[in-house]
N, CA and C atoms as a LAMMPS dump frame, in Angstrom:
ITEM: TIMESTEP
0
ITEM: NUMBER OF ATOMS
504
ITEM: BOX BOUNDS ff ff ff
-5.0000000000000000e+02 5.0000000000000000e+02
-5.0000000000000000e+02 5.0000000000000000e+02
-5.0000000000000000e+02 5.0000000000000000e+02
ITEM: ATOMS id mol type element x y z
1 1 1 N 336.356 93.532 171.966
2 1 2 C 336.321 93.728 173.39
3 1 3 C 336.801 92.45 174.072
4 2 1 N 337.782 92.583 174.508
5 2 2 C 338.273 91.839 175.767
6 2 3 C 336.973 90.961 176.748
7 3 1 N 336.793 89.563 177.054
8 3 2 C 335.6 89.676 177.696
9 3 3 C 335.779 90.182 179.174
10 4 1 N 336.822 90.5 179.813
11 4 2 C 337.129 90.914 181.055
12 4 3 C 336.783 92.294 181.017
13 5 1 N 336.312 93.141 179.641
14 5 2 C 335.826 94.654 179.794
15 5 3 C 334.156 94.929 180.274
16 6 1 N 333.576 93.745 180.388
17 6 2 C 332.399 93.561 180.823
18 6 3 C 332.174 94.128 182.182
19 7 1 N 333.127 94.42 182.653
20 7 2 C 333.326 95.034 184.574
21 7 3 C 333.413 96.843 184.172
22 8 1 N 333.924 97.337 182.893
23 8 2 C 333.604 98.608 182.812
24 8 3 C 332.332 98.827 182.389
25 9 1 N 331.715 97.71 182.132
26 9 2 C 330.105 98.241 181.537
27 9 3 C 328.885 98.205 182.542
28 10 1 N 329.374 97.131 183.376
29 10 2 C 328.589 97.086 184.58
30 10 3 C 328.723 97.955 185.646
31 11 1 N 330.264 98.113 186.246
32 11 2 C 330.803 99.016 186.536
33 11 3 C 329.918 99.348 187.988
34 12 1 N 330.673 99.18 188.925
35 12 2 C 329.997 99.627 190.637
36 12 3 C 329.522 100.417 191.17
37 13 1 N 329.446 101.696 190.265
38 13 2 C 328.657 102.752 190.707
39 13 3 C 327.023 103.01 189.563
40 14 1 N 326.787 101.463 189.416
41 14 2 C 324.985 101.33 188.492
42 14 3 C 324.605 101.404 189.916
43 15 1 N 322.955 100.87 189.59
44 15 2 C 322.262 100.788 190.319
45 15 3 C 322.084 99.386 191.182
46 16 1 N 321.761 100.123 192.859
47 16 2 C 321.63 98.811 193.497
48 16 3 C 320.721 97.999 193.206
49 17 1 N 320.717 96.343 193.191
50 17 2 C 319.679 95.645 192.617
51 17 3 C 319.02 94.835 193.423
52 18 1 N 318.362 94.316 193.311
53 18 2 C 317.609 92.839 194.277
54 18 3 C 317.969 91.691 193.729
55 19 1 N 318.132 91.041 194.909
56 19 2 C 318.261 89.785 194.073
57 19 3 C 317.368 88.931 193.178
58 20 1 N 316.338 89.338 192.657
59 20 2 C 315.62 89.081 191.89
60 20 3 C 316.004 90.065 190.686
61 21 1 N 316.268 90.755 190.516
62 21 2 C 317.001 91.762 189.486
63 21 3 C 317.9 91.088 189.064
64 22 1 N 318.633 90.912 189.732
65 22 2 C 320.291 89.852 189.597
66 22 3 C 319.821 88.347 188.572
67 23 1 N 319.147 87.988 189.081
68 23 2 C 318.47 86.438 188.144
69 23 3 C 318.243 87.045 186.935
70 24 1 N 317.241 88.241 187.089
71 24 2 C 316.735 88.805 185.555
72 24 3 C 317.852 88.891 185.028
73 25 1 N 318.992 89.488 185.09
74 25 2 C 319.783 90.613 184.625
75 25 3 C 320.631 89.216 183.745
76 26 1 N 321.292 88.361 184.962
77 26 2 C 322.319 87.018 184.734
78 26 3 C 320.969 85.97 183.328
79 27 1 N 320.168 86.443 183.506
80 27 2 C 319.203 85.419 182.687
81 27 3 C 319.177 85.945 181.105
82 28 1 N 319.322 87.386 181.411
83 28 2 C 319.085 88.096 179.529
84 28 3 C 320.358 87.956 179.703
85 29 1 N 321.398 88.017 180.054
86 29 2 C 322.773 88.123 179.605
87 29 3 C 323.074 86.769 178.812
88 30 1 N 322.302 85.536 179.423
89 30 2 C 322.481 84.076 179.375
90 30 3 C 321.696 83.8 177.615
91 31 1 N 320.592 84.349 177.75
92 31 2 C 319.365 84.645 176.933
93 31 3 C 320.288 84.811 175.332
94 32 1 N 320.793 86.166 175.676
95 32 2 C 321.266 87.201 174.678
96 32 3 C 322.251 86.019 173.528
97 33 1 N 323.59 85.754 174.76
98 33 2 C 324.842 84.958 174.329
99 33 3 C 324.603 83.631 173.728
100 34 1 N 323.138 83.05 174.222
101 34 2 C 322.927 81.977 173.69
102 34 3 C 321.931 82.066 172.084
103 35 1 N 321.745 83.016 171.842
104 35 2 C 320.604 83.315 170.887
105 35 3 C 321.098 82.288 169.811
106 36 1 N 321.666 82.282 169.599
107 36 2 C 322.368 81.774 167.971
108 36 3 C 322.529 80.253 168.305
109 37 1 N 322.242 80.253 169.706
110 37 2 C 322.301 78.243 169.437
111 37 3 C 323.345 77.843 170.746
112 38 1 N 324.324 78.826 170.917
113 38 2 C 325.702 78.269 171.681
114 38 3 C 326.11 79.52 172.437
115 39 1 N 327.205 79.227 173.152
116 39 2 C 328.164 80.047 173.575
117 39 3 C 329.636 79.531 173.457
118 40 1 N 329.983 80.839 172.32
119 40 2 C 331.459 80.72 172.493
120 40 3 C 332.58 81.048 173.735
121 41 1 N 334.06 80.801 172.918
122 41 2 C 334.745 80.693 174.163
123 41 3 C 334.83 81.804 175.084
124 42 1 N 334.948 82.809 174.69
125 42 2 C 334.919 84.58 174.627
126 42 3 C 333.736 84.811 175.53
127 43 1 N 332.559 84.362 174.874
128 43 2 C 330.923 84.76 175.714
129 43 3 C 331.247 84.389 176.739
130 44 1 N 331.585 82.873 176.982
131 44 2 C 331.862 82.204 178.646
132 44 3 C 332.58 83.014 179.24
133 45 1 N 333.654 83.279 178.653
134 45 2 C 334.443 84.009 179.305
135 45 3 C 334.48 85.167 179.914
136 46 1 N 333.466 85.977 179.252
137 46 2 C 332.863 87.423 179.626
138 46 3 C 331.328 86.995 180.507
139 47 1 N 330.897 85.874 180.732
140 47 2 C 329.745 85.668 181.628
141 47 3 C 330.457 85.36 182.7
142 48 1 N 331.564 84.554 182.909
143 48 2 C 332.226 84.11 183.808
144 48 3 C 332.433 85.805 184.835
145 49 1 N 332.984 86.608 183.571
146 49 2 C 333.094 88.016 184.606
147 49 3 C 332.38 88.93 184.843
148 50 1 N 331.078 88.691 184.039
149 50 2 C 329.865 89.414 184.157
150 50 3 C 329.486 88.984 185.626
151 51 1 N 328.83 87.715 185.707
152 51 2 C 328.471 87.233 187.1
153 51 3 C 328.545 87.899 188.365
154 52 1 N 329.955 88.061 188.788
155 52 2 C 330.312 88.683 189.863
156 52 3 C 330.358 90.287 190.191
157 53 1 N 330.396 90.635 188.424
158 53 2 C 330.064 92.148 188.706
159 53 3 C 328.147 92.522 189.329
160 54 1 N 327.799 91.749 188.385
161 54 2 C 326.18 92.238 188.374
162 54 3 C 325.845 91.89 190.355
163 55 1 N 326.717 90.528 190.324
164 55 2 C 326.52 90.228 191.539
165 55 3 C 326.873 91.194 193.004
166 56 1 N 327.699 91.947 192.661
167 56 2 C 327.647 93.234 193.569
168 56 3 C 327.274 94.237 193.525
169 57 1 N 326.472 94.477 192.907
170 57 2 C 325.535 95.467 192.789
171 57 3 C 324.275 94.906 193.384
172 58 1 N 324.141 93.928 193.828
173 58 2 C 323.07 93.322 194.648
174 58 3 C 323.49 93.035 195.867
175 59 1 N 324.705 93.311 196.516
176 59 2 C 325.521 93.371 197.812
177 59 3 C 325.435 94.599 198.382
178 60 1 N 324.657 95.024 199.765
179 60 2 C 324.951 96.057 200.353
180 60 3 C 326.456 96.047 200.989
181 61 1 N 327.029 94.902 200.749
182 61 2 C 328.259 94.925 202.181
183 61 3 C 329.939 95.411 200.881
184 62 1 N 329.118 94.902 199.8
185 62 2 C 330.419 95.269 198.954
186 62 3 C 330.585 97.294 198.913
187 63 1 N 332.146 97.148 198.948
188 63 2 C 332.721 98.547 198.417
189 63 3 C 332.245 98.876 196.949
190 64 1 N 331.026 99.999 196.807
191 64 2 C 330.772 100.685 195.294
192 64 3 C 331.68 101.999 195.04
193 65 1 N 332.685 101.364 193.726
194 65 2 C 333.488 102.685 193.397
195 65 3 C 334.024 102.685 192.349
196 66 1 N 333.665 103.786 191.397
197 66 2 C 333.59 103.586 189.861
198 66 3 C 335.008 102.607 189.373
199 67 1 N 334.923 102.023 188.386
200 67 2 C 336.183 101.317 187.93
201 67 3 C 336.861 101.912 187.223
202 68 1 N 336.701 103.599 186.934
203 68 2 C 337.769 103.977 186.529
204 68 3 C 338.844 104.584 187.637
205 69 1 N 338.281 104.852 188.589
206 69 2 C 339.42 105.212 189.996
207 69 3 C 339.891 104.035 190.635
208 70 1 N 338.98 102.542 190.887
209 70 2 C 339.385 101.908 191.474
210 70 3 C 338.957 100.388 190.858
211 71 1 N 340.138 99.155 191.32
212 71 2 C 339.915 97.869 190.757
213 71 3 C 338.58 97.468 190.666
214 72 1 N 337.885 96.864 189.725
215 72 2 C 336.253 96.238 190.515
216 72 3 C 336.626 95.129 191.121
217 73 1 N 335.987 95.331 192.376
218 73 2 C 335.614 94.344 193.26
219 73 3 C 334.7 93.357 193.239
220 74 1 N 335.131 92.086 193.149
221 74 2 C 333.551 90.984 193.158
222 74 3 C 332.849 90.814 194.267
223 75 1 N 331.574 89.968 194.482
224 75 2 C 331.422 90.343 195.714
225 75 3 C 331.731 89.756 197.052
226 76 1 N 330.837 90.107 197.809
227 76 2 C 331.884 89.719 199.329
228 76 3 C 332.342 88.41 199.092
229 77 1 N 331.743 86.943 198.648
230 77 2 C 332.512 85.585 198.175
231 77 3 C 332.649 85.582 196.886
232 78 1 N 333.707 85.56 195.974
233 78 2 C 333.895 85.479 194.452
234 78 3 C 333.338 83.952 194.262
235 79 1 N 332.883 84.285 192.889
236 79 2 C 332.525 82.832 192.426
237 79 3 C 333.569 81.925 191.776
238 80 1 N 333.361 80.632 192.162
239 80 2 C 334.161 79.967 191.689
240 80 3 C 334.011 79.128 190.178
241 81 1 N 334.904 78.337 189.254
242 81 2 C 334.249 77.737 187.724
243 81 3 C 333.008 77.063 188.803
244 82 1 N 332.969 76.137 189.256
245 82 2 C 332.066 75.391 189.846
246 82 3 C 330.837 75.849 189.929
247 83 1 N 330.829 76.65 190.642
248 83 2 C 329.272 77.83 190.968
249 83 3 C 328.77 78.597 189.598
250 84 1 N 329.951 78.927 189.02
251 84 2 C 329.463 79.681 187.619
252 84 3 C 328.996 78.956 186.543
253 85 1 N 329.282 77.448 186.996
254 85 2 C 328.945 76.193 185.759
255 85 3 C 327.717 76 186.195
256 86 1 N 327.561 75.577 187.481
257 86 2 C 325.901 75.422 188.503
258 86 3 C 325.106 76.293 188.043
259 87 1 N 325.315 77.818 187.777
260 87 2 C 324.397 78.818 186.956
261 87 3 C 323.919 78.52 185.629
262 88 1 N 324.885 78.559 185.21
263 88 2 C 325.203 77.932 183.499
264 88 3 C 324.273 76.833 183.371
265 89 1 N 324.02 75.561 184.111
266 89 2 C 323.382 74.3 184.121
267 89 3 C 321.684 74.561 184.617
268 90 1 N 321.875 75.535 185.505
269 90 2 C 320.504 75.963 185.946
270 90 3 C 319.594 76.578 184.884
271 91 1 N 320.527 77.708 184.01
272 91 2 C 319.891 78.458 182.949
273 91 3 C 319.248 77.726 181.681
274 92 1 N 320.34 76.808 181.408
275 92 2 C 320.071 75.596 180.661
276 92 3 C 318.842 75.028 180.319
277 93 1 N 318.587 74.454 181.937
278 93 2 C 318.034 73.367 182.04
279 93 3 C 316.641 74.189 182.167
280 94 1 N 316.435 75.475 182.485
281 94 2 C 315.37 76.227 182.743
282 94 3 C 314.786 76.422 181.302
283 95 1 N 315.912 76.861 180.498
284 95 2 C 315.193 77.636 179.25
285 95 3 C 315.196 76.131 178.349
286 96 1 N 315.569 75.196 178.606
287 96 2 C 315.493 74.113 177.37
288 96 3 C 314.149 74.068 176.901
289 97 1 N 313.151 73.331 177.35
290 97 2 C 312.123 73.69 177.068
291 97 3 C 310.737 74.719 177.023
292 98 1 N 311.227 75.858 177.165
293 98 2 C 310.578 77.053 177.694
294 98 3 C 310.284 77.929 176.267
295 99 1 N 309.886 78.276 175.988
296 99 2 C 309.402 79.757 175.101
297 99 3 C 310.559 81.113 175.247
298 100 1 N 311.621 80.774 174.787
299 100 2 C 312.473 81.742 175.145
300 100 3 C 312.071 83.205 175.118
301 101 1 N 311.287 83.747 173.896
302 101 2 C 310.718 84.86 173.862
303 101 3 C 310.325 85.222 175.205
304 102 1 N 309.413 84.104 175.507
305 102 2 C 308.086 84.666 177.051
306 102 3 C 308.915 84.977 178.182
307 103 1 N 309.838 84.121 178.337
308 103 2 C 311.016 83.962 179.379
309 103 3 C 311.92 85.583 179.235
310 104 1 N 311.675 85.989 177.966
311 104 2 C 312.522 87.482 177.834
312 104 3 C 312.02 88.232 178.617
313 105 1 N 310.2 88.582 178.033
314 105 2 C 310.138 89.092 178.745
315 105 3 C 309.224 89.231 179.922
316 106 1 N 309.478 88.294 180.595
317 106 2 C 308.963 87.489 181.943
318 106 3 C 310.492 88.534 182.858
319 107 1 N 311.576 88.256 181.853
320 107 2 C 312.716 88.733 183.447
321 107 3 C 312.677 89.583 183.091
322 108 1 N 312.258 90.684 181.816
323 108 2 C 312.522 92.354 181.568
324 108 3 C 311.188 92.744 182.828
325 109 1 N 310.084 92.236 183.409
326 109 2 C 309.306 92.683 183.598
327 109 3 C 309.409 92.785 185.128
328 110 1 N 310.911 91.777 185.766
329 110 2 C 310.833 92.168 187.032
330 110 3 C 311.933 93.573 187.673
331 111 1 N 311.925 93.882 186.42
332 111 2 C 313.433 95.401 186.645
333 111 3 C 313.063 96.243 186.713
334 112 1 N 313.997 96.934 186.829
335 112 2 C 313.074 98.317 187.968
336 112 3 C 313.874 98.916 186.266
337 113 1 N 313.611 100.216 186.647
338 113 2 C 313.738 101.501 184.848
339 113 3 C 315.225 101.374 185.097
340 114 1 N 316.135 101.17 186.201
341 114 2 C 317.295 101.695 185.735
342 114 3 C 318.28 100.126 185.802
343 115 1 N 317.647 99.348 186.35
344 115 2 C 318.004 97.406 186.147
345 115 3 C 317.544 97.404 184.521
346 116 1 N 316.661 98.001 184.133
347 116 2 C 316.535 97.571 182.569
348 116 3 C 317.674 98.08 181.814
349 117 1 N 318.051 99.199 182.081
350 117 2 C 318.5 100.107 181.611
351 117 3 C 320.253 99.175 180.947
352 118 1 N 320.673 99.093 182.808
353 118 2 C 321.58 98.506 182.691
354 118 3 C 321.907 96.712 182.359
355 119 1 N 320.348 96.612 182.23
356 119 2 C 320.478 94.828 181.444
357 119 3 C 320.815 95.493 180.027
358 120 1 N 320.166 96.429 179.235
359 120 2 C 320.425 96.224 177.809
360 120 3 C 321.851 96.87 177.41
361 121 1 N 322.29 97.741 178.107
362 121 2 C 323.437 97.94 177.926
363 121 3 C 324.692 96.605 178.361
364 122 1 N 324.607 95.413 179.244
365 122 2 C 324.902 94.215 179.6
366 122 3 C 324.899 93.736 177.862
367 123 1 N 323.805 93.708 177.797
368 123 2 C 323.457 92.605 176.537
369 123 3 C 324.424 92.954 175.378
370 124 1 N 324.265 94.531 175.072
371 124 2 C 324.888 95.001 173.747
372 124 3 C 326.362 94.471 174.159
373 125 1 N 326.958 94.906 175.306
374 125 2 C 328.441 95.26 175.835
375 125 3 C 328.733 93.315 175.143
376 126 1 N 327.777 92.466 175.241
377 126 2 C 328.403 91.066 175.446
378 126 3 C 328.197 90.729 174.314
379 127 1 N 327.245 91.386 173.192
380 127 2 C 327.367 91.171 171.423
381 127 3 C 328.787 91.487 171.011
382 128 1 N 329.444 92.503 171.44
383 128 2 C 330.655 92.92 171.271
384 128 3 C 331.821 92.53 171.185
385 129 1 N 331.762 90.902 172.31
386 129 2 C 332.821 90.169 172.791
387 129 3 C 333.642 89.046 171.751
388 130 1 N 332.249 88.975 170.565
389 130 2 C 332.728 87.882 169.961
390 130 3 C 332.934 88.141 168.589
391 131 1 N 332.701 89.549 168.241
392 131 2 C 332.616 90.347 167.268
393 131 3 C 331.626 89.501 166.166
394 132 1 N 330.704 89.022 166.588
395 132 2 C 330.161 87.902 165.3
396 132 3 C 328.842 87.87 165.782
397 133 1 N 328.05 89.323 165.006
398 133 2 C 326.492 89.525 165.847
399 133 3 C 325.52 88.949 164.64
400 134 1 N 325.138 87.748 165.069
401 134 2 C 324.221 86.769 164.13
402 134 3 C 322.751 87.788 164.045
403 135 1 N 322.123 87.519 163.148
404 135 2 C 320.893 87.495 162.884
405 135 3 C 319.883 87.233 164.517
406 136 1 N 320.051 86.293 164.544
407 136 2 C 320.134 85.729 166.376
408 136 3 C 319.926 86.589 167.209
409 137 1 N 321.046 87.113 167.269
410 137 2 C 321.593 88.367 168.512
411 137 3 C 320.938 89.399 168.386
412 138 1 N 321.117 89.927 166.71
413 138 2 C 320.338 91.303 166.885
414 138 3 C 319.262 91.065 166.757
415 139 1 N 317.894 90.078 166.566
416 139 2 C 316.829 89.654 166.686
417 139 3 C 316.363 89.654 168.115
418 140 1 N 317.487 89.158 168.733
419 140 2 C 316.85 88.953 170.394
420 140 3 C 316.91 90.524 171.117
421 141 1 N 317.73 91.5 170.605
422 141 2 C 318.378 92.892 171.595
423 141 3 C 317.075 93.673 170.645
424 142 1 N 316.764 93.411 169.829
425 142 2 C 315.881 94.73 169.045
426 142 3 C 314.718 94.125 169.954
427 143 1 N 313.998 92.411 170.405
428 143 2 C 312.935 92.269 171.049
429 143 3 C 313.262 92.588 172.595
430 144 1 N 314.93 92.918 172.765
431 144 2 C 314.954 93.043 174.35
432 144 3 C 314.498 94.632 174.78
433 145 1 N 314.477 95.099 173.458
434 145 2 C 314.296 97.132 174.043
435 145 3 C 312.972 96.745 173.759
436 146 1 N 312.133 96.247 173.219
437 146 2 C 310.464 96.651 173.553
438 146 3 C 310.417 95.803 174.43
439 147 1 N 310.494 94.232 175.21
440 147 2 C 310.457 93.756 176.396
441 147 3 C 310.728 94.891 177.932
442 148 1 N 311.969 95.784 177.802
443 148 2 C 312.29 96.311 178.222
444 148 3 C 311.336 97.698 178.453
445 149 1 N 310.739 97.843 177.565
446 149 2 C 310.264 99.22 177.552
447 149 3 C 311.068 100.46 177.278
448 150 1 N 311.784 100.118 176.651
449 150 2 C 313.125 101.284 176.286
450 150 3 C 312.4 101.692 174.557
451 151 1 N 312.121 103.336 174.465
452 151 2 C 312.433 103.801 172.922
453 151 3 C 313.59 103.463 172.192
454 152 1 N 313.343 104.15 170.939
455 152 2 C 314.783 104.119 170.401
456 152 3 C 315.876 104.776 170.995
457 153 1 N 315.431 105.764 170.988
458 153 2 C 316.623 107.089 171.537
459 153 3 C 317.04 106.486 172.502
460 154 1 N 316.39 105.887 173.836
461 154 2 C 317.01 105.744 174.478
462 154 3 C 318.502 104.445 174.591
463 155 1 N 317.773 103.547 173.832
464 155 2 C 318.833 102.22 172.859
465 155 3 C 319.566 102.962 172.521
466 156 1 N 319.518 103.643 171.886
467 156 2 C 320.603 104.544 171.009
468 156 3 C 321.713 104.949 171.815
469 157 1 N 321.046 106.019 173.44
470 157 2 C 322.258 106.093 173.855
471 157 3 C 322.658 104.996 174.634
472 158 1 N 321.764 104.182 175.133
473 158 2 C 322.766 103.201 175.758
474 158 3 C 323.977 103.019 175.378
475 159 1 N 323.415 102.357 173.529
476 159 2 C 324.602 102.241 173.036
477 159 3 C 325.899 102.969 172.803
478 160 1 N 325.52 104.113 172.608
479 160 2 C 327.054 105.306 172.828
480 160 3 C 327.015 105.496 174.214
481 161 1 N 326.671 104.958 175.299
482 161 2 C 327.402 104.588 176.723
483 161 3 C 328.41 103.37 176.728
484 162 1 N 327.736 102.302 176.162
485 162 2 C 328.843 101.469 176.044
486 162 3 C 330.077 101.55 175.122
487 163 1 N 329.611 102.2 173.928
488 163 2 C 330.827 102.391 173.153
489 163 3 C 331.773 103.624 174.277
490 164 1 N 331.532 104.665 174.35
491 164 2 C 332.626 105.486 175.077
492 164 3 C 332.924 105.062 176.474
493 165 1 N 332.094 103.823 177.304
494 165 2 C 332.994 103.129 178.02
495 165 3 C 333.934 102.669 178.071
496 166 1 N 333.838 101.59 176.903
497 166 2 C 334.935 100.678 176.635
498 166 3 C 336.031 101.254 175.414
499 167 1 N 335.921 102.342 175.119
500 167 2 C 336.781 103.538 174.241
501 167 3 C 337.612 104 175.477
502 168 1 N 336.749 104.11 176.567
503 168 2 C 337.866 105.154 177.567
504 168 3 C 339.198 104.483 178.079
């Protein structure tokens, strides 16, 4: 996966979020990519375009319209490297010494059923990017569906949502 396919998974017609949703959501995405120690070039690269998607879905003023009829739109101010590094440094510096587990699910617990929904489908869509799913990764996404409160079945289809997304 391309990391620029991260805008069909998020995609403008999810659910509207709060901006407290938005932190959760940008925080397991941060969470997920970093499991294994780092972020590669690919992950950055697909957080870089994650950001602005998740970020309009927390915009009442942005245009919502699926991305298969129309371009996705970022939101009303696009982010710049600068601002997206300021995130990056914030997340950092938050989780360095923190209990990453608790911190999981501390932000699964402020999402509403369909912000969860669409964090774990986020998470899987961004295992995808680097084709290289450590021990790490799938350790952190199997503790993100019980953080989450998601069954199997329902993991399950997430996951064949994201696969026939990014198939289409």
């Amino acid at each position: 996966m391309a990391p620029e396919d991260i805008a069909k998974v998020v995609c403008l017609d999810g659910p509207m979020i709060g901006s407290a949703e938005l932190d959760a959501i940008v925080t397991l995405a941060y969470l997920a990519m970093t499991a294994d120690g780092g972020m590669g070039d690919d992950e950055l690269a697909a957080f870089r375009a994650l950001v602005p998607c998740v970020r309009a879905l927390a915009s009442p003023t942005v245009k919502r319209t699926a991305y298969r009829t129309a371009p996705v739109a970022a939101s009303p101010r696009a982010l710049d490297d600068r601002e997206i590094d300021g995130i990056l440094d914030r997340l950092n510096a938050t989780l360095e010494h923190r209990d990453r587990r608790a911190h999981l699910y501390a932000q699964a617990e402020i999402l509403s059923r369909d912000a969860r929904r669409l964090a774990y489908k986020i998470v899987y869509a961004l295992a995808l990017v680097d084709l290289d799913d450590s021990p790490a990764e799938v350790d952190l996404r199997e503790e993100l569906v019980t953080a989450l409160g998601l069954d199997r079945e329902t993991a399950t289809e997430l996951v064949d949502e994201v696969i026939a997304t990014l198939s289409a």
